[in-house]
N, CA, C and O atoms as a GROMACS GRO file, in nm:
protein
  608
    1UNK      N    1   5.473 -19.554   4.002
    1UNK     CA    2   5.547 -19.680   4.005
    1UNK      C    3   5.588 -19.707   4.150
    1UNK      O    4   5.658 -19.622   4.204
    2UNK      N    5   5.547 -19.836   4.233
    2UNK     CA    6   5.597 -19.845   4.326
    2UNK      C    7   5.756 -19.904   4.371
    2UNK      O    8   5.817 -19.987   4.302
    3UNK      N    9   5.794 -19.862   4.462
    3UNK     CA   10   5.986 -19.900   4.483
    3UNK      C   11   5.970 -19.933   4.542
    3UNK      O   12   5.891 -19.890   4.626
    4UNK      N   13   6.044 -20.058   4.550
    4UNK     CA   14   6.097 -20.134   4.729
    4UNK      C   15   6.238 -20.075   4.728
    4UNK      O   16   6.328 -20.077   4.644
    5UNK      N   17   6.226 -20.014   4.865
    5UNK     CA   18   6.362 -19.950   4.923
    5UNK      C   19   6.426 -19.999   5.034
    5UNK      O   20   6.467 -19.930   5.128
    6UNK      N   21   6.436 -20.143   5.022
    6UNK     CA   22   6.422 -20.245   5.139
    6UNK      C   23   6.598 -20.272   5.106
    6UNK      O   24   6.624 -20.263   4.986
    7UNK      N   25   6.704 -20.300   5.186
    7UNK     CA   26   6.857 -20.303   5.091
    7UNK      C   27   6.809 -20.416   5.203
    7UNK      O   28   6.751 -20.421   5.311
    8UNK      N   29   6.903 -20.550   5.052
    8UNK     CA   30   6.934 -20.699   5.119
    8UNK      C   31   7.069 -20.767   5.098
    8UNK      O   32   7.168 -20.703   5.060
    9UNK      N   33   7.071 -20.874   5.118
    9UNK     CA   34   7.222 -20.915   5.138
    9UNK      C   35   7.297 -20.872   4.994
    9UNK      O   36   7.412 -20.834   4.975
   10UNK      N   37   7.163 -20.899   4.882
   10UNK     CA   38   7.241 -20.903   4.747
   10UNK      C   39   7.334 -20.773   4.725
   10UNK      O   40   7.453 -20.763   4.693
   11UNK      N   41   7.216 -20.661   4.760
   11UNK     CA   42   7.264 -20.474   4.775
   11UNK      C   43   7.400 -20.506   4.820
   11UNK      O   44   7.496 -20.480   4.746
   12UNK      N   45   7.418 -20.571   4.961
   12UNK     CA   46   7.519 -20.544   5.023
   12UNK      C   47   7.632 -20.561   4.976
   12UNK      O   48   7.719 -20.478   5.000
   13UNK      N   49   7.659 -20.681   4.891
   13UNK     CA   50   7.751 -20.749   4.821
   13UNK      C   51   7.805 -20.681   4.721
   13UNK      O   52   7.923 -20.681   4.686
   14UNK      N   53   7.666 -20.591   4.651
   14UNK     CA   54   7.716 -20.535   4.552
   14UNK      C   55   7.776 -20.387   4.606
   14UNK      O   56   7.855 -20.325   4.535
   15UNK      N   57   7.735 -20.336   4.738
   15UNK     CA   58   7.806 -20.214   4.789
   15UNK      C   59   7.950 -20.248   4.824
   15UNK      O   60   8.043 -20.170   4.803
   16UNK      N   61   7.964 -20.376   4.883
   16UNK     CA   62   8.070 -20.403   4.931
   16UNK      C   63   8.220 -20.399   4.835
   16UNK      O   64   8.327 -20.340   4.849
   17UNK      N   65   8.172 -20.485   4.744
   17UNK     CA   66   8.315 -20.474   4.618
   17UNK      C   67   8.292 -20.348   4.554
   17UNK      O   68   8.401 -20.294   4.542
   18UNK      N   69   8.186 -20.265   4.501
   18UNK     CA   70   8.207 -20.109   4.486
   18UNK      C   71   8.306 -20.018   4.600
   18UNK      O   72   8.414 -19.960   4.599
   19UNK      N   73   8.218 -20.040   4.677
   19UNK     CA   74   8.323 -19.932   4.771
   19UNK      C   75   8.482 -20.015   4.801
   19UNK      O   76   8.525 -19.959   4.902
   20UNK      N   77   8.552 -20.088   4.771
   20UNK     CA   78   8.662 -20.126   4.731
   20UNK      C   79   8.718 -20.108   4.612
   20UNK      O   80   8.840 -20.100   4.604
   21UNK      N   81   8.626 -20.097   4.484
   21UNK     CA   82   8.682 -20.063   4.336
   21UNK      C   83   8.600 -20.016   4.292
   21UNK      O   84   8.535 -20.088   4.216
   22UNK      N   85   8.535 -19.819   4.314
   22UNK     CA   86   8.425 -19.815   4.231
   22UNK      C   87   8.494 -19.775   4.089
   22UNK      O   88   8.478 -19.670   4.028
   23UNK      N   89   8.563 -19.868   4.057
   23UNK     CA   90   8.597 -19.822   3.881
   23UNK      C   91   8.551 -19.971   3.844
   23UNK      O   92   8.564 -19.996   3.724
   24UNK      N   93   8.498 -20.081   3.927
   24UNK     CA   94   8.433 -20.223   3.915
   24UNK      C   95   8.330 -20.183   3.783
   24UNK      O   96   8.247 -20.092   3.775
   25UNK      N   97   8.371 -20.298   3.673
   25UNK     CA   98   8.256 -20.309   3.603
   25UNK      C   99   8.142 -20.379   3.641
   25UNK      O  100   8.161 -20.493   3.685
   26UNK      N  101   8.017 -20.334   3.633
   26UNK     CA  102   7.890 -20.389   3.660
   26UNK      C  103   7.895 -20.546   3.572
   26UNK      O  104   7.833 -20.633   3.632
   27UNK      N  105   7.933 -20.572   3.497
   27UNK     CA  106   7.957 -20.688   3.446
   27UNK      C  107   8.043 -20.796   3.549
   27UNK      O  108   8.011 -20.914   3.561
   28UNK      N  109   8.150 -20.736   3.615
   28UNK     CA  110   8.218 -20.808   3.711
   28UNK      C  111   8.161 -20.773   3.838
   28UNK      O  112   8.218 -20.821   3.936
   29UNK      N  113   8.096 -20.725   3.851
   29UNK     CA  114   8.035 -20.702   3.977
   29UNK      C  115   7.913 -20.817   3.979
   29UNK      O  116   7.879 -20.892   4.071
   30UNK      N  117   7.855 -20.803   3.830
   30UNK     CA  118   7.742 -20.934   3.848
   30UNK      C  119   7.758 -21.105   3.880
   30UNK      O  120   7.694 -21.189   3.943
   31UNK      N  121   7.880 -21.103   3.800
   31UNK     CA  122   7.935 -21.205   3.821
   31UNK      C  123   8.011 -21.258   3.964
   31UNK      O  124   8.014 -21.379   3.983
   32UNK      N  125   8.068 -21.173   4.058
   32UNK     CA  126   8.099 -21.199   4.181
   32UNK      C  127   7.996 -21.259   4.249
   32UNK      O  128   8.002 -21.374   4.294
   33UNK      N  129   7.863 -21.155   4.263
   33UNK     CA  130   7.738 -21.172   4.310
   33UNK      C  131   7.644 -21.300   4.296
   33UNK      O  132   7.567 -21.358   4.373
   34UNK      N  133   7.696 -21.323   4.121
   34UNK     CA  134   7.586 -21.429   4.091
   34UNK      C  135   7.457 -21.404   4.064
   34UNK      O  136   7.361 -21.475   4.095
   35UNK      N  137   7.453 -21.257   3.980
   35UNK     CA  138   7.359 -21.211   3.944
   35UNK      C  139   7.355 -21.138   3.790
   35UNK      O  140   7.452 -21.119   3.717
   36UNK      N  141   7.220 -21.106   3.764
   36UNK     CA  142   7.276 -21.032   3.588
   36UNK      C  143   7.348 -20.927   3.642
   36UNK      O  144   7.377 -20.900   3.758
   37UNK      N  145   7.378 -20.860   3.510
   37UNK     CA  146   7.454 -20.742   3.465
   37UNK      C  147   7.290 -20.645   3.512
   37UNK      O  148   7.266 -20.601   3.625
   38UNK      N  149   7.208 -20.633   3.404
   38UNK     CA  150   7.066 -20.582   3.463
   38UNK      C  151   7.025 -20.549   3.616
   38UNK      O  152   6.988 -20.446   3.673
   39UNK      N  153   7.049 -20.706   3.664
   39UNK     CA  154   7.024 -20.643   3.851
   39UNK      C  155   7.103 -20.583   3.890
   39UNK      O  156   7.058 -20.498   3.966
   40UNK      N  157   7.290 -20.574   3.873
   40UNK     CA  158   7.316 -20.499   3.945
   40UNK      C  159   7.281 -20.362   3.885
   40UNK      O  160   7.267 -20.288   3.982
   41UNK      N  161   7.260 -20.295   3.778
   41UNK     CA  162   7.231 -20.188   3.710
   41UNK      C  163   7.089 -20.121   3.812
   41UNK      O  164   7.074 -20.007   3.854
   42UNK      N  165   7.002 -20.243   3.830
   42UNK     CA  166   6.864 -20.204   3.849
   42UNK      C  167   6.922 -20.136   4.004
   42UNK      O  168   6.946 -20.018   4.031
   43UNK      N  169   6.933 -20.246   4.081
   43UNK     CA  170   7.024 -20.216   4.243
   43UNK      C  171   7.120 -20.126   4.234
   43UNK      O  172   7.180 -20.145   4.340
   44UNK      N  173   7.168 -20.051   4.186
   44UNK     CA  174   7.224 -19.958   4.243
   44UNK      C  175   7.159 -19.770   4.156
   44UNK      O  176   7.178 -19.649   4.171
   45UNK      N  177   7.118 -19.820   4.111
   45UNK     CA  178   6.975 -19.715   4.042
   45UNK      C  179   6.882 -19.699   4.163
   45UNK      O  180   6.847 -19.589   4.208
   46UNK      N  181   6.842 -19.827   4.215
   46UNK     CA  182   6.752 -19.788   4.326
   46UNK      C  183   6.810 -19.726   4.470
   46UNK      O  184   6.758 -19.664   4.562
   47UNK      N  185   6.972 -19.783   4.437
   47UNK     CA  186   7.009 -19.755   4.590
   47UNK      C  187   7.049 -19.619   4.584
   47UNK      O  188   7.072 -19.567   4.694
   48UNK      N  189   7.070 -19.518   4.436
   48UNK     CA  190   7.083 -19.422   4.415
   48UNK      C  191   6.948 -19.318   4.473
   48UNK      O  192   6.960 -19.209   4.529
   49UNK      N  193   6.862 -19.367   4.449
   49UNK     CA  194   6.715 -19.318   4.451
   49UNK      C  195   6.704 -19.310   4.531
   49UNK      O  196   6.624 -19.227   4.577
   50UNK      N  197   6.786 -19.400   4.613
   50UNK     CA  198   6.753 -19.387   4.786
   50UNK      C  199   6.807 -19.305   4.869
   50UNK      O  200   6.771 -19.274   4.983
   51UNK      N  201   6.934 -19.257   4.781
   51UNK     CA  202   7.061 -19.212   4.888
   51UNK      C  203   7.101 -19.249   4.909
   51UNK      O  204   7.200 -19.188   4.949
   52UNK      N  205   7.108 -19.358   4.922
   52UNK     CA  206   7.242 -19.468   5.042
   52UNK      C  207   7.340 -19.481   4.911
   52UNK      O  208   7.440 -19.547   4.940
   53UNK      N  209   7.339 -19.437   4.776
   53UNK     CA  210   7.508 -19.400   4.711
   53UNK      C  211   7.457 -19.262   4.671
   53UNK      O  212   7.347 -19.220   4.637
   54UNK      N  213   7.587 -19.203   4.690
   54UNK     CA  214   7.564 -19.055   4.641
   54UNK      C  215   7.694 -19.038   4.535
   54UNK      O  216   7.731 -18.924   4.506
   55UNK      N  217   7.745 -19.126   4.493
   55UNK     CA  218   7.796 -19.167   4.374
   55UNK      C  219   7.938 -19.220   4.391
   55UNK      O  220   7.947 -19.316   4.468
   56UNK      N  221   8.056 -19.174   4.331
   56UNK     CA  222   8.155 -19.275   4.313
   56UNK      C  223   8.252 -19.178   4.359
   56UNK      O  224   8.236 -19.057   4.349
   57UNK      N  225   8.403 -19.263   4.433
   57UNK     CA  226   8.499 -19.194   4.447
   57UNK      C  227   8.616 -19.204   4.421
   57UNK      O  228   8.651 -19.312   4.467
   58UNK      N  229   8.712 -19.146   4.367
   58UNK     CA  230   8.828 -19.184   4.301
   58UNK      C  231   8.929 -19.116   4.453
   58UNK      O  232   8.902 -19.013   4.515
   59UNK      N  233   9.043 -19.210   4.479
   59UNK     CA  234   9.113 -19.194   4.619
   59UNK      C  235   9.241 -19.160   4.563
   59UNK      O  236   9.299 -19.241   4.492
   60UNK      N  237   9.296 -19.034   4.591
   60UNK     CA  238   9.425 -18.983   4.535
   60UNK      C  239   9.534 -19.011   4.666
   60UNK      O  240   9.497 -19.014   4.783
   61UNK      N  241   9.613 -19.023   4.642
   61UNK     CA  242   9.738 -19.021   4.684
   61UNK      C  243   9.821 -18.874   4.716
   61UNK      O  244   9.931 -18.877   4.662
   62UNK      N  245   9.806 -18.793   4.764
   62UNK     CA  246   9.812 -18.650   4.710
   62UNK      C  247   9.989 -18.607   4.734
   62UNK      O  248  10.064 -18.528   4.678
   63UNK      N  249  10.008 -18.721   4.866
   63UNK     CA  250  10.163 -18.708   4.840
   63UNK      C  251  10.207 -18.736   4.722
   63UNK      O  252  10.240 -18.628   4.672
   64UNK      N  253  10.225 -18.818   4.649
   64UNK     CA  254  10.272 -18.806   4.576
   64UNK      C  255  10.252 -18.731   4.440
   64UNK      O  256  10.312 -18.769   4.340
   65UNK      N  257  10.168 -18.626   4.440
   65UNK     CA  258  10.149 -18.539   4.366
   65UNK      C  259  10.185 -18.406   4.422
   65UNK      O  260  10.136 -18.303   4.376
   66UNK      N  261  10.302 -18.408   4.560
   66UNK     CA  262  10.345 -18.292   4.638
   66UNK      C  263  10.288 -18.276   4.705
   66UNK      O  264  10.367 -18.258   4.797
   67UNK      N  265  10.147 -18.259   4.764
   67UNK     CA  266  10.119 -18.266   4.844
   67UNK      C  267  10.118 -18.363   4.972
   67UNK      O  268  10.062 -18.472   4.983
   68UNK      N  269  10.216 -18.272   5.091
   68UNK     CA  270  10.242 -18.341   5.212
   68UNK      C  271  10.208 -18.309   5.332
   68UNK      O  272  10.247 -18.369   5.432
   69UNK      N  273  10.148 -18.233   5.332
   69UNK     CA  274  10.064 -18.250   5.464
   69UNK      C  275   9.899 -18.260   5.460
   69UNK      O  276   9.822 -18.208   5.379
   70UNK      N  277   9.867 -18.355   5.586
   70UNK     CA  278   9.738 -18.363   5.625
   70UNK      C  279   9.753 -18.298   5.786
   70UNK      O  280   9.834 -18.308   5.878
   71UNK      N  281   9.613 -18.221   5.760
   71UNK     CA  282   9.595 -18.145   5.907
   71UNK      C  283   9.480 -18.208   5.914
   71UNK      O  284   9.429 -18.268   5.819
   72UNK      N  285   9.410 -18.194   6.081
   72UNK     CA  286   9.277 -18.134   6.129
   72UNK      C  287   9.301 -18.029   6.194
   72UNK      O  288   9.407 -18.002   6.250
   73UNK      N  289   9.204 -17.966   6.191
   73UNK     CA  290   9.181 -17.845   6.265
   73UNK      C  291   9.026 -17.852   6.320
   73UNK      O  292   8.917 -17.880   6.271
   74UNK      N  293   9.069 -17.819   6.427
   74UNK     CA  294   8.953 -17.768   6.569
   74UNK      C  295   8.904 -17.642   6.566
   74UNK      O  296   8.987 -17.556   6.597
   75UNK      N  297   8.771 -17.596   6.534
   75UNK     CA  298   8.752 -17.478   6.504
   75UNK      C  299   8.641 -17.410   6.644
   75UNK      O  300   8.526 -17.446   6.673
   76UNK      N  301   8.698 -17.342   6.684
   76UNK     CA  302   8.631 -17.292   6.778
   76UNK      C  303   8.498 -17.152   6.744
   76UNK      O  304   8.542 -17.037   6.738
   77UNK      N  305   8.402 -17.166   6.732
   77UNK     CA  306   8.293 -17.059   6.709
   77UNK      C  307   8.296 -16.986   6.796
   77UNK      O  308   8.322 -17.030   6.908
   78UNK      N  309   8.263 -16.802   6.767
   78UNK     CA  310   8.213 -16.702   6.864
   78UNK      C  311   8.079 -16.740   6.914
   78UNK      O  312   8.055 -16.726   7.033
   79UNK      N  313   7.986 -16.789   6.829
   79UNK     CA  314   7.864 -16.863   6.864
   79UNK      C  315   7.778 -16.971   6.781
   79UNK      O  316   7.733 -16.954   6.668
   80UNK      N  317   7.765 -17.092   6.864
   80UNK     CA  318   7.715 -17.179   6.747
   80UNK      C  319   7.601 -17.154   6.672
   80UNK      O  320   7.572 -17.242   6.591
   81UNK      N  321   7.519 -17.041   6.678
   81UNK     CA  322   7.428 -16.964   6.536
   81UNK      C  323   7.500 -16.918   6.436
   81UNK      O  324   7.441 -16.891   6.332
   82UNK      N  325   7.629 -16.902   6.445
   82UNK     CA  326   7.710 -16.838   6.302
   82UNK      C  327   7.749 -16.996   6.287
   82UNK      O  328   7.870 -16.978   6.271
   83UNK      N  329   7.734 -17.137   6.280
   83UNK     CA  330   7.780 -17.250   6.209
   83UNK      C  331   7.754 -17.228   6.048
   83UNK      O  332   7.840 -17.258   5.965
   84UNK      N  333   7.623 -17.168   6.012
   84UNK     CA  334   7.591 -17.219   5.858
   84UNK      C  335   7.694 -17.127   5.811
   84UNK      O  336   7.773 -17.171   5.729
   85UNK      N  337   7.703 -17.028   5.842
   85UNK     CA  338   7.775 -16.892   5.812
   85UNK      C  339   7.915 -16.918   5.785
   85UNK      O  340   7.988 -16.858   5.706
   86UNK      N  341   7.934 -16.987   5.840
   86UNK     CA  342   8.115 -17.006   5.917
   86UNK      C  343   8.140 -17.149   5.778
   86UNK      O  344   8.254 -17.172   5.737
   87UNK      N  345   8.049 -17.206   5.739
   87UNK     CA  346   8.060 -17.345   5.684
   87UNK      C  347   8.052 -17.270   5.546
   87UNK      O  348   8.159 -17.270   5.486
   88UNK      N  349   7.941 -17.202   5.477
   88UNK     CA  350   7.978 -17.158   5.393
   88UNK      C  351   8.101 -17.104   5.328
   88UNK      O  352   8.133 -17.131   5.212
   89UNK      N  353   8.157 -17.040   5.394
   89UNK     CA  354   8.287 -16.937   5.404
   89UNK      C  355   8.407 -17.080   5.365
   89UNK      O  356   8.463 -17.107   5.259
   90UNK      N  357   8.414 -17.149   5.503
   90UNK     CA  358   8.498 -17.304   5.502
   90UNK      C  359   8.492 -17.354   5.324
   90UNK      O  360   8.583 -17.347   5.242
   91UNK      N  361   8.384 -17.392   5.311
   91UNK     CA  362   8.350 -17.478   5.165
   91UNK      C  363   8.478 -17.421   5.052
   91UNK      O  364   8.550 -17.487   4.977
   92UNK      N  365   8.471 -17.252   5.078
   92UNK     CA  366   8.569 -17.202   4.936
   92UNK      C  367   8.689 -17.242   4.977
   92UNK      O  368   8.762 -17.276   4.884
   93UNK      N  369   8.740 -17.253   5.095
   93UNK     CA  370   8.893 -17.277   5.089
   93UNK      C  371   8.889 -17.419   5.039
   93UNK      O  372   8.838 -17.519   5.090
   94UNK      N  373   8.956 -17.403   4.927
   94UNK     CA  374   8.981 -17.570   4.834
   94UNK      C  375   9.062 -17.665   4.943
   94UNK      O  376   9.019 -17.776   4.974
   95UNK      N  377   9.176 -17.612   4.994
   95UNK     CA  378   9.226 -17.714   5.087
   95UNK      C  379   9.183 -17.819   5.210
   95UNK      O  380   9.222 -17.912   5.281
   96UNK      N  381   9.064 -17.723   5.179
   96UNK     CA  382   8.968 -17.846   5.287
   96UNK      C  383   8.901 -17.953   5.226
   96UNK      O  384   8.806 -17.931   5.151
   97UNK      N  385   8.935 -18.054   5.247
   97UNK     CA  386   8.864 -18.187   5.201
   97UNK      C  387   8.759 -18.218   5.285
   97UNK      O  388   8.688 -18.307   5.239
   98UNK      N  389   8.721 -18.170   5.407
   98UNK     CA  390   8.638 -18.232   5.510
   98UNK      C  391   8.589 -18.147   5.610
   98UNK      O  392   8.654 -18.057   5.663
   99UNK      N  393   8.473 -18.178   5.634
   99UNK     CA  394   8.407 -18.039   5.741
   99UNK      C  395   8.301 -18.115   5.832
   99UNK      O  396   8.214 -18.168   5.763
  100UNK      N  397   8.285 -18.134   5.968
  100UNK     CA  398   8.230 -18.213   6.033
  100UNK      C  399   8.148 -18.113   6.131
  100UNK      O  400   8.233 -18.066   6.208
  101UNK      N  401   8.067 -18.080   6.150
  101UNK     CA  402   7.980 -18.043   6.318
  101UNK      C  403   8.008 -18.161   6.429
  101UNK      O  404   7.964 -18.276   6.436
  102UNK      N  405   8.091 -18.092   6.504
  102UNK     CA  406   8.094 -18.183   6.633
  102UNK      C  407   8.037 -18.169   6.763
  102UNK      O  408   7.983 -18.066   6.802
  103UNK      N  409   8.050 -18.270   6.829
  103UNK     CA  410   8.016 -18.208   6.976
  103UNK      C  411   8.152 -18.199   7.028
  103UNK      O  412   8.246 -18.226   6.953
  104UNK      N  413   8.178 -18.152   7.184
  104UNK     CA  414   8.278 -18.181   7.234
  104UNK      C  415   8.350 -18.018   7.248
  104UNK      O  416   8.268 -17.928   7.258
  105UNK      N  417   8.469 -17.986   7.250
  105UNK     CA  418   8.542 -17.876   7.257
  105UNK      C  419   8.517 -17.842   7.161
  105UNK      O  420   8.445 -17.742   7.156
  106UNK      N  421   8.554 -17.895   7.050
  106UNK     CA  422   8.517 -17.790   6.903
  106UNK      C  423   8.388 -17.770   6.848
  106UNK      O  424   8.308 -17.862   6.865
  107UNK      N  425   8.354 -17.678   6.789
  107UNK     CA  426   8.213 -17.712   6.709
  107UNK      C  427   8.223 -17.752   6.556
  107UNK      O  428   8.129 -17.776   6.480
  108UNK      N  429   8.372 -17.755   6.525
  108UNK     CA  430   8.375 -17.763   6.374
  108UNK      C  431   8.454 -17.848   6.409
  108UNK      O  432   8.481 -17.864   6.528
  109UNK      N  433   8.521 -17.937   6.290
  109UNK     CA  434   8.638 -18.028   6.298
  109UNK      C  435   8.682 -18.055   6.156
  109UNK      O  436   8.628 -18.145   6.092
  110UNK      N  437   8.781 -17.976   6.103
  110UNK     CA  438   8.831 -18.006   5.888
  110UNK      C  439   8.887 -18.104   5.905
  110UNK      O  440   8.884 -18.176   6.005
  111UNK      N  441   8.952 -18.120   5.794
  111UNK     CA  442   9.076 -18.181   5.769
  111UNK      C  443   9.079 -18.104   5.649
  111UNK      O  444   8.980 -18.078   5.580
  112UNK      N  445   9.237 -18.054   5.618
  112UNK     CA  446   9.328 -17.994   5.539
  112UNK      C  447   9.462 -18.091   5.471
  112UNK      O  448   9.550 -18.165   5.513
  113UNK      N  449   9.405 -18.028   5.321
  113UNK     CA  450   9.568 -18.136   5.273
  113UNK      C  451   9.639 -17.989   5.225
  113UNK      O  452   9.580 -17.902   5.161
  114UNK      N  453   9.778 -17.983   5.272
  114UNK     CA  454   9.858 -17.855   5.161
  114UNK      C  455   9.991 -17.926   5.161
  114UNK      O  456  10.015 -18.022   5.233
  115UNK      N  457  10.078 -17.871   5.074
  115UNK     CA  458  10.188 -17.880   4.995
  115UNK      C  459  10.306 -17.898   5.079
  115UNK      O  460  10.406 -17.965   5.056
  116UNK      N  461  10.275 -17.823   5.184
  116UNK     CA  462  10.402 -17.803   5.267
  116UNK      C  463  10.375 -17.738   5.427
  116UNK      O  464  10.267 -17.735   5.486
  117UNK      N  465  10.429 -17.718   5.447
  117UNK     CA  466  10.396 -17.668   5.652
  117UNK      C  467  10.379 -17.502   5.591
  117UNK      O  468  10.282 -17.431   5.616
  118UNK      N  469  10.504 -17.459   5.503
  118UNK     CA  470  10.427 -17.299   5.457
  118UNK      C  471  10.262 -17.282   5.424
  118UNK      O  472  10.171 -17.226   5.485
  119UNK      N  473  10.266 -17.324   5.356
  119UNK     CA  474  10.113 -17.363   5.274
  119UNK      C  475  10.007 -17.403   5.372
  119UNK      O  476   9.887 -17.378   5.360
  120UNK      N  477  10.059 -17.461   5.462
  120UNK     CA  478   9.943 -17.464   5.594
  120UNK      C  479   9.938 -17.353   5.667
  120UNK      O  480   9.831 -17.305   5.704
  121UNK      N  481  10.033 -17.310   5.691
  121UNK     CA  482  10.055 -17.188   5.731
  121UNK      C  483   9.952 -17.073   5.703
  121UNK      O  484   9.856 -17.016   5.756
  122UNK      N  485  10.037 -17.074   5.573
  122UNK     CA  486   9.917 -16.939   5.481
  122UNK      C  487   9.772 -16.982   5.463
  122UNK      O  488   9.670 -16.921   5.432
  123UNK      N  489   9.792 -17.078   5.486
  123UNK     CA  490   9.630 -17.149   5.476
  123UNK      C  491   9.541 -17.094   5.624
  123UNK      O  492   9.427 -17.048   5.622
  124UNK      N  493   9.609 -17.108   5.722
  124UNK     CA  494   9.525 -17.119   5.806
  124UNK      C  495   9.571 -16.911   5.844
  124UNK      O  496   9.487 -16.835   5.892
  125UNK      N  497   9.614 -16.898   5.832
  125UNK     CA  498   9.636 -16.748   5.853
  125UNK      C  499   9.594 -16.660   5.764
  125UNK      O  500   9.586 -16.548   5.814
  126UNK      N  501   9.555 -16.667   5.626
  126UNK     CA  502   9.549 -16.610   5.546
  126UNK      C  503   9.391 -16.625   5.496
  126UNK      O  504   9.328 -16.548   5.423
  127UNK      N  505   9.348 -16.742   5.555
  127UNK     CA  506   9.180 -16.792   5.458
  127UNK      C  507   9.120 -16.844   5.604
  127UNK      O  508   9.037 -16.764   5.646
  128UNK      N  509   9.137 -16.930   5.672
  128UNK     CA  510   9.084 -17.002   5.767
  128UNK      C  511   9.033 -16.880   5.859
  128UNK      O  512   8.921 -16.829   5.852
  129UNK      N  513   9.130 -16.844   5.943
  129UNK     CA  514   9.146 -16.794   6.048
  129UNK      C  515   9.100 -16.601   6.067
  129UNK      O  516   9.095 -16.514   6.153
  130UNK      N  517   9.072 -16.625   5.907
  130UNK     CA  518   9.010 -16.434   5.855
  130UNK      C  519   8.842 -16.504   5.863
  130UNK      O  520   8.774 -16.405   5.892
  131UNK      N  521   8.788 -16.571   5.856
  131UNK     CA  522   8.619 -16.577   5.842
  131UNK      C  523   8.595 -16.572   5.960
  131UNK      O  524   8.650 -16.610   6.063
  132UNK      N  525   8.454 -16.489   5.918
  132UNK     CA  526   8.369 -16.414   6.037
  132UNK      C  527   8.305 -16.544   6.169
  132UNK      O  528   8.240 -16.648   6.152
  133UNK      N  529   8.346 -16.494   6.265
  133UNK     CA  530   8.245 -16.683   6.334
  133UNK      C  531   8.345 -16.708   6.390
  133UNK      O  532   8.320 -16.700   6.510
  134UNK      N  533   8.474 -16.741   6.372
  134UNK     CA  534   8.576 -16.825   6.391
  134UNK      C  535   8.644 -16.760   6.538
  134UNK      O  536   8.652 -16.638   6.544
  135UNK      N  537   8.683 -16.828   6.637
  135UNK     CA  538   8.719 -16.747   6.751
  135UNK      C  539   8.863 -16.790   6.773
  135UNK      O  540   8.956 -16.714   6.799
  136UNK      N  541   8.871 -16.947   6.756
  136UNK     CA  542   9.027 -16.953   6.726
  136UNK      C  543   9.012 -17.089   6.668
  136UNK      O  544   8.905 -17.142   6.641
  137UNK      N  545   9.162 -17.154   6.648
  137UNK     CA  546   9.169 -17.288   6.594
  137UNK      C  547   9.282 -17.376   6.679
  137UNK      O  548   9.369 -17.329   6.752
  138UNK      N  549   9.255 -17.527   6.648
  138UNK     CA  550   9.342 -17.588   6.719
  138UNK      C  551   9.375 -17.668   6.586
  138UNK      O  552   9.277 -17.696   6.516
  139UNK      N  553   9.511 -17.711   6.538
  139UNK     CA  554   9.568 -17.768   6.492
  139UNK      C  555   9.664 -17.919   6.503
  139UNK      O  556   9.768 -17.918   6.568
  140UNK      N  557   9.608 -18.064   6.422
  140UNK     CA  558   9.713 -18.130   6.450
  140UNK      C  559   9.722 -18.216   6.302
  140UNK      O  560   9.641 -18.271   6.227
  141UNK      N  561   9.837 -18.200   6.306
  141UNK     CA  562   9.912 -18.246   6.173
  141UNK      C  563   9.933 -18.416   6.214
  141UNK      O  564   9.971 -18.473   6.316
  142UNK      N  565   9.887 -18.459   6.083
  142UNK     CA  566   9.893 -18.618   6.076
  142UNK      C  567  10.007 -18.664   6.048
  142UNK      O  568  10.064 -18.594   5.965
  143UNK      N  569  10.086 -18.781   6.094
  143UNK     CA  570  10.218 -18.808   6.084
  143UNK      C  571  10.178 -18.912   5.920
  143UNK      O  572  10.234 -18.904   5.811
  144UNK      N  573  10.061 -19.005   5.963
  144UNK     CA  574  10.075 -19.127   5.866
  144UNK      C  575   9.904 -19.147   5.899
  144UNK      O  576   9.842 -19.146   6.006
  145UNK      N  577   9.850 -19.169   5.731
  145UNK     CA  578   9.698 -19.224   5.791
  145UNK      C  579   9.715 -19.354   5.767
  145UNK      O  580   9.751 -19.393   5.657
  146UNK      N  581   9.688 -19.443   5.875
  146UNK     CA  582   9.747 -19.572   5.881
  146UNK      C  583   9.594 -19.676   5.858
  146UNK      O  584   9.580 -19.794   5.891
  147UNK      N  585   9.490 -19.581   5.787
  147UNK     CA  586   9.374 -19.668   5.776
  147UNK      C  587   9.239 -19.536   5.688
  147UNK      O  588   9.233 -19.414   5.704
  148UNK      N  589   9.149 -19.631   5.597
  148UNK     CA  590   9.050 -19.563   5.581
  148UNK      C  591   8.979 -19.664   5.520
  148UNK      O  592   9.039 -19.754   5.461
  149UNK      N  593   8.864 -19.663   5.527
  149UNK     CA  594   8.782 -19.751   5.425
  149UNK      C  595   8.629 -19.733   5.492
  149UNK      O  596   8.587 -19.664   5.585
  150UNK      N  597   8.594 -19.786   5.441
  150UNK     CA  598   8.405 -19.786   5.479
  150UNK      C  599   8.420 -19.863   5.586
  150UNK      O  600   8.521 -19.891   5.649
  151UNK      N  601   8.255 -19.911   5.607
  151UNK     CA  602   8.274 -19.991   5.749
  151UNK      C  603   8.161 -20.147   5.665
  151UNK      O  604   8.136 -20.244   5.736
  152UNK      N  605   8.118 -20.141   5.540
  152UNK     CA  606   8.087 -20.306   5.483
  152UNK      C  607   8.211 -20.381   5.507
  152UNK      O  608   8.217 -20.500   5.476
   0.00000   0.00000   0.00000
């Protein structure tokens, strides 16, 4: 079966109000668009196929479920051949939401949500800062994230 994997304005429209409400019904999504229920079903099946969605995200609030702090941390490698090594290890600590390869001073770059400044604490002393690879860390705690969203 051949695919066109070509994304056009319609795709866009329909990425655009998803990634603002992906709890959007495809029914109201068709209707914004001005299209069936079917196309958007078909379009985002294909845009699945494609990769360009790797599925849906639900955005927590985590303060207010106690959790109050957001960190990054700067992870400094003994050598950048232990990265896969060092990332594996990263993945189990649950408190990491985010793991980046950078250039620049660091070679790693997280972000960490925990409960409290203890909890970061033990976090980064107790799990972070014990895996093999790791030579040291730099830490900075977020006051307020004053922005996030895609870039449609």
């Amino acid at each position: 079966m051949d695919k066109n994997f070509e994304i056009d304005n319609t795709d866009l429209k329909i990425l655009d109000l998803l990634s603002k409400d992906a709890l959007m019904a495809y029914t109201e999504v068709a209707k914004k668009v001005y299209v069936s229920d079917g196309t958007v079903h078909q379009r985002m099946k294909k845009m699945k196929e494609m990769g360009v969605v790797k599925g849906s995200q639900l955005i927590i609030d985590y303060t207010k479920l106690g959790w109050d702090i957001t960190a990054f941390l700067g992870i400094y490698l003994d050598k950048s051949s232990l990265y896969e090594e060092v990332i594996l290890e990263l993945k189990k600590i649950s408190e990491i939401v985010s793991l980046n390869y950078t250039t620049g001073s660091y070679s790693i770059f997280a972000k960490l949500i925990c409960k409290d400044t203890k909890h970061l604490r033990d976090t980064l002393h107790d799990k972070v800062q014990k895996v093999k690879g790791i030579q040291r860390t730099e830490t900075f705690i977020s006051l307020e994230e004053s922005l996030q969203r895609g870039i449609l």
